[in-house]
C-alpha positions as a Markdown table, in Angstrom:
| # | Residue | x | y | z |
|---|---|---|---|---|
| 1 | Unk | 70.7 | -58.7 | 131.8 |
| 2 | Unk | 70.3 | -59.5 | 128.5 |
| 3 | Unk | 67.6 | -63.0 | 127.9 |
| 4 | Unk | 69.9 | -65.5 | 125.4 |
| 5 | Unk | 68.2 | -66.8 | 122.4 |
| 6 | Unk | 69.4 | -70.0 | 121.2 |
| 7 | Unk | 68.7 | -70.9 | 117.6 |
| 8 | Unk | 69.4 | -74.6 | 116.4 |
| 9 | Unk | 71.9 | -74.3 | 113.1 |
| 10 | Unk | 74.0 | -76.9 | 111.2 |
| 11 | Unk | 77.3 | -77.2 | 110.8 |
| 12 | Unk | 76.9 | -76.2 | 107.1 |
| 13 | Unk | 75.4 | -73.1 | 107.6 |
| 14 | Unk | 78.4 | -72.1 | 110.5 |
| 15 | Unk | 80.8 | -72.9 | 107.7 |
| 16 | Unk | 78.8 | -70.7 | 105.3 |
| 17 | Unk | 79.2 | -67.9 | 107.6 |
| 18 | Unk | 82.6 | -68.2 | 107.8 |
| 19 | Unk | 83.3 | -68.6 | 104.4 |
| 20 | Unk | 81.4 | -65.7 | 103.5 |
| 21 | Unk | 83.4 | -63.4 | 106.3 |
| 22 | Unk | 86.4 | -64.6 | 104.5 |
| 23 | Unk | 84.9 | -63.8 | 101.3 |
| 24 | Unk | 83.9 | -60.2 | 102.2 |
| 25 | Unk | 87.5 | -59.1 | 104.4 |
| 26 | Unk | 86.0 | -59.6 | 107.7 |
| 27 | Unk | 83.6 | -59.9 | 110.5 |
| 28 | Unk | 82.7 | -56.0 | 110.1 |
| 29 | Unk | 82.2 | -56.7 | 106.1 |
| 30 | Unk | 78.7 | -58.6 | 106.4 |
| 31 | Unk | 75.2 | -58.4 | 108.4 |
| 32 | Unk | 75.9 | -59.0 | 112.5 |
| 33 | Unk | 73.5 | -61.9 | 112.2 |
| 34 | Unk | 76.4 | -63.9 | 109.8 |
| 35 | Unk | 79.2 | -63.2 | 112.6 |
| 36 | Unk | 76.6 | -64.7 | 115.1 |
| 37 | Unk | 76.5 | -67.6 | 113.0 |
| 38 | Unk | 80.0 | -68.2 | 112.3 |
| 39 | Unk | 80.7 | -68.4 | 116.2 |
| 40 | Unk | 77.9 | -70.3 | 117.3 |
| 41 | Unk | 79.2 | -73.1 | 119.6 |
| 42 | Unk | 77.6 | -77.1 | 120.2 |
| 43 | Unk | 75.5 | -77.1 | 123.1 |
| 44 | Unk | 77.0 | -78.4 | 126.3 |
| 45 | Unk | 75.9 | -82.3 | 127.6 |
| 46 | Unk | 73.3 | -80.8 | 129.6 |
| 47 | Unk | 71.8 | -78.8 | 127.1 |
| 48 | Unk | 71.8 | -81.6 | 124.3 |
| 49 | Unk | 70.1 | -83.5 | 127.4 |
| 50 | Unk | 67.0 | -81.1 | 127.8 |
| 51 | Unk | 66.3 | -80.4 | 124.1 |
């Protein structure tokens, strides 16, 4: 099983992502790491709680 790593980014740099997939024609268009940004998700309660 794979360890996750969670990485703290802002909203602004999800939506930069995203634009930027637009921009190129797709997820498979730009660097892995971009399409990892553009779907990162808020933390749940619990995790907002510990950090």
């Amino acid at each position: 099983m794979k360890d996750k790593h969670y990485v703290k980014v802002t909203r602004d740099q999800v939506q930069s992502a995203r634009a930027l997939i637009d921009f190129s024609g797709g997820e498979d268009k730009v660097d892995p790491v971009i399409v990892k940004i553009a779907r990162a998700q808020r933390p749940t309660r619990p995790q907002r709680a510990a950090s």
